[in-house]
C-alpha positions, 0 to 999 in steps of 0.5 A, a space after each residue: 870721037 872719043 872712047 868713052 861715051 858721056 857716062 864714062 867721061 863723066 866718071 872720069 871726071 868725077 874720078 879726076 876731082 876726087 883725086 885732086 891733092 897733089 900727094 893722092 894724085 902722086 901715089 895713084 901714078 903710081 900705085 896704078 900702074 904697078 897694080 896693072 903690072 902686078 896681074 901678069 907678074 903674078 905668074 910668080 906670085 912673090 913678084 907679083 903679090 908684092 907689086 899688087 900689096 905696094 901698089 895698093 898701099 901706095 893709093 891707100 897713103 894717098 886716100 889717107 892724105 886725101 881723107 877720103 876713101 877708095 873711090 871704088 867702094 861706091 861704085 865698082 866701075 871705079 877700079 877701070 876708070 882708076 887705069 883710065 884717069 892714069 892714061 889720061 893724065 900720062 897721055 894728055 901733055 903730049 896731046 892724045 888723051 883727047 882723041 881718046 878720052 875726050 875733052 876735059 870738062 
């Protein structure tokens, strides 16, 4: 059985679709980790705050080719299911994204 229930496969989903172009995709992998990375590195704020400003100007470049805005704005939620659809798409060419995500709709 999955870790996400139907709602959190459905805005996986819908994340995954709005995020489509192959230039938004590839400033999301990243800018996400590197936002992930940025919270513990912040106990030095200079290293930390950096990867955090990159990492987020890395996805506002993608948005901007995408032409349209962050997803999170409409909903919150976004921002965590942002670091799920990056495990999703790193761990599904080796066959675990599905045990953990589900099946792709």
């Amino acid at each position: 059985m999955a870790l996400l229930n139907d709602e959190w496969q459905t805005l996986l989903k819908d994340y995954r679709e709005y995020h489509d172009d192959p230039i938004c995709e590839a400033t999301h992998l990243v800018g996400i980790p590197m936002i992930m990375a940025s919270l513990p590195a912040m106990i030095i704020p200079p290293v930390g705050l950096s990867m955090f400003a990159a990492g987020w100007t890395l996805q506002g470049i993608g948005h901007a080719v995408k032409g349209n805005p962050p997803k999170f704005f409409g909903d919150k939620r976004n921002l965590l299911v942002g670091a799920i659809w990056w495990f999703d798409t790193v761990l599904r060419p080796v066959g675990l994204a599905e045990p953990l995500f589900g099946k792709r709709a």
